[in-house]
C-alpha positions as CSV (number, residue, x, y, z in Angstrom):
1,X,100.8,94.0,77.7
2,X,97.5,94.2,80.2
3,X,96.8,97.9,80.9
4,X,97.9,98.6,84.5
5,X,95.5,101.4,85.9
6,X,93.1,103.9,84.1
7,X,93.9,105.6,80.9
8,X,95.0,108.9,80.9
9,X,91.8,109.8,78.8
10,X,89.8,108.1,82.0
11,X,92.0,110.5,84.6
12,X,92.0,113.9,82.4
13,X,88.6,113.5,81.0
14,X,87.0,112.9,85.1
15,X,89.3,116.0,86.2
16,X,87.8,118.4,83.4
17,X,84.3,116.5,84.3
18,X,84.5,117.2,87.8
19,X,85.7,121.3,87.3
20,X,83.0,121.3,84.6
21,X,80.1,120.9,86.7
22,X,81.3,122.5,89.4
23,X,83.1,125.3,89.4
24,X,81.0,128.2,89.7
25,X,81.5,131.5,87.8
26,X,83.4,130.3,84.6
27,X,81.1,130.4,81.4
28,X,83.1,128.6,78.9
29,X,85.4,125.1,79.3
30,X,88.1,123.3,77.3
31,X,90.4,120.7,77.5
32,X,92.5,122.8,75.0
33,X,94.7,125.8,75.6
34,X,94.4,128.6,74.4
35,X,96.1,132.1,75.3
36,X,94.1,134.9,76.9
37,X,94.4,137.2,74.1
38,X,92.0,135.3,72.2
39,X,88.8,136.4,74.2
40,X,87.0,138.6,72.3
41,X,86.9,142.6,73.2
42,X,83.8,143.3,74.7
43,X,83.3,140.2,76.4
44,X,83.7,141.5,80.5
45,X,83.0,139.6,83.4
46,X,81.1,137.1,83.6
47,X,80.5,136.0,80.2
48,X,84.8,135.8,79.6
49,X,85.5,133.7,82.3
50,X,87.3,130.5,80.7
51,X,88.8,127.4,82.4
52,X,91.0,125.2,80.5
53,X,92.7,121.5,81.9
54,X,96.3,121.5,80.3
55,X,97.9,118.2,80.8
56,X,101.7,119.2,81.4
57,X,105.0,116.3,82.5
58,X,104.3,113.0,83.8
59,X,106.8,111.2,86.2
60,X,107.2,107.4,86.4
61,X,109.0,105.9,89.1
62,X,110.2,101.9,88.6
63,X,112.3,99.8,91.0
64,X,114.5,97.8,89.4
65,X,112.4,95.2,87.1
66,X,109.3,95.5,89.3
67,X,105.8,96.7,87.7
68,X,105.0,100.7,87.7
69,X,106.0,102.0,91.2
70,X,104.6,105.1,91.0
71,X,102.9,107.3,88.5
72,X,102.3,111.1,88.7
73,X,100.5,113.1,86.1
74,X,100.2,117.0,85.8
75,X,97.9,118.9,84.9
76,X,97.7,123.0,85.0
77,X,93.8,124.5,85.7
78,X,94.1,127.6,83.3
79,X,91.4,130.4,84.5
80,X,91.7,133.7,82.9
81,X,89.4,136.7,82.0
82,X,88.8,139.9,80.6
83,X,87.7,142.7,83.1
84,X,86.0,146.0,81.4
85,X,85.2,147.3,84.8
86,X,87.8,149.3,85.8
87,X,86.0,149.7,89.4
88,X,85.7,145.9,89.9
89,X,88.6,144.7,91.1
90,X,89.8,141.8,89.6
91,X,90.3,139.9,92.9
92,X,86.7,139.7,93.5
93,X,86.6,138.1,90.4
94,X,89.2,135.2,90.3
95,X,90.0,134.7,94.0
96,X,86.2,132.6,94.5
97,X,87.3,130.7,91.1
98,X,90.3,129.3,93.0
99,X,88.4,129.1,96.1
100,X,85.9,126.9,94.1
101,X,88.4,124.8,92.6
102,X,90.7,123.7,95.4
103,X,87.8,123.1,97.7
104,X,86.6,120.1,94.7
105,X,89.9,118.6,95.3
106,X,90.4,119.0,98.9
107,X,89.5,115.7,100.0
108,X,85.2,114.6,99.8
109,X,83.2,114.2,103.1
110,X,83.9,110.9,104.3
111,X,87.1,110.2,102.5
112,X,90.7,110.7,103.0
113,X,91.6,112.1,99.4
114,X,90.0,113.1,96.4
115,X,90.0,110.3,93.8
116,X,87.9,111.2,91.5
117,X,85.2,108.4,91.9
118,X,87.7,105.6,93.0
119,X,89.5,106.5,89.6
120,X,93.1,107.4,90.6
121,X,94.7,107.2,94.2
122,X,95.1,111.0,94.9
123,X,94.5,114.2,93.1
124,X,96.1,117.5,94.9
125,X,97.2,121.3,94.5
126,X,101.0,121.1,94.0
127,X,103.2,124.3,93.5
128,X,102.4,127.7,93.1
129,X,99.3,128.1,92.0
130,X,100.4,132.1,89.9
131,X,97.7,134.9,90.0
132,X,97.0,137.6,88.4
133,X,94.4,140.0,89.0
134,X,94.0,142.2,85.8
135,X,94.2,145.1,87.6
136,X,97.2,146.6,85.8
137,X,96.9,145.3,82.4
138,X,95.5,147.8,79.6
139,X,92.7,145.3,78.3
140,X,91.9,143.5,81.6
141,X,93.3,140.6,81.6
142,X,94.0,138.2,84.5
143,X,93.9,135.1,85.5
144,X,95.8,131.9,87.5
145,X,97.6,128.5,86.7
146,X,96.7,126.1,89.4
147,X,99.3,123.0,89.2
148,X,97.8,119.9,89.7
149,X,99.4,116.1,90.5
150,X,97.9,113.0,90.1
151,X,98.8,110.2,92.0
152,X,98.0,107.2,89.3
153,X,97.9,103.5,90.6
């Protein structure tokens, strides 16, 4: 059976490209997770800053015996970090992260949606996008989980 559209390698591996060079203020990247509590103690802001691309549920749409419909894949941007400065609030610290992130998939100049090159029909923000500045947990920690959805053709 003739693959219909790009392969989910093609779609994840140009999202985590496209946060990779540039989102600004994150030292280290992955495509896999892994929890907060494994950044070393001693590492403080900005060398701690980690993004992660988490593919999550994917949601398939078919009418009748018709070809694909509609394809949605999900994907959660994990950013978390470890904050040492108790006078930095941690705020200052993720909210340009975010910033960073949804402006490279609002939609490019000139185009109507971000498609990451022509690769998938529409890439968007989609839920709540969960925060958490750090400033009330013992070692620093904070983060957010930006939900993304892919609109696959």
């Amino acid at each position: 059976m003739p693959q219909q559209g790009p392969t989910r390698e093609q779609v994840f591996g140009a999202l985590y490209s496209l946060l990779y060079r540039n989102v600004q203020g994150v030292a280290f990247y992955s495509r896999r997770f892994a929890l907060p509590a494994k950044i070393p103690s001693g590492e403080t802001i900005p060398g701690a800053c980690k993004l992660m691309v988490w593919e999550q549920p994917e949601h398939t749409t078919r009418k009748g015996g018709t070809p694909i419909k509609n394809r949605v894949w999900e994907a959660w941007v994990v950013v978390y970090f470890r904050n040492d400065q108790k006078d930095v609030p941690g705020a200052t610290i993720i909210n340009p992260i975010i910033d960073s992130i949804e402006a490279l998939l609002n939609e490019p100049a000139g185009t109507p949606v971000q498609t990451l090159g022509g690769l998938v029909t529409g890439i968007w923000i989609a839920g709540d996008t969960h925060i958490e500045t750090g400033d009330t947990d013992e070692n620093g920690l904070g983060g957010a989980v930006i939900p993304v959805h892919i609109l696959v053709p």
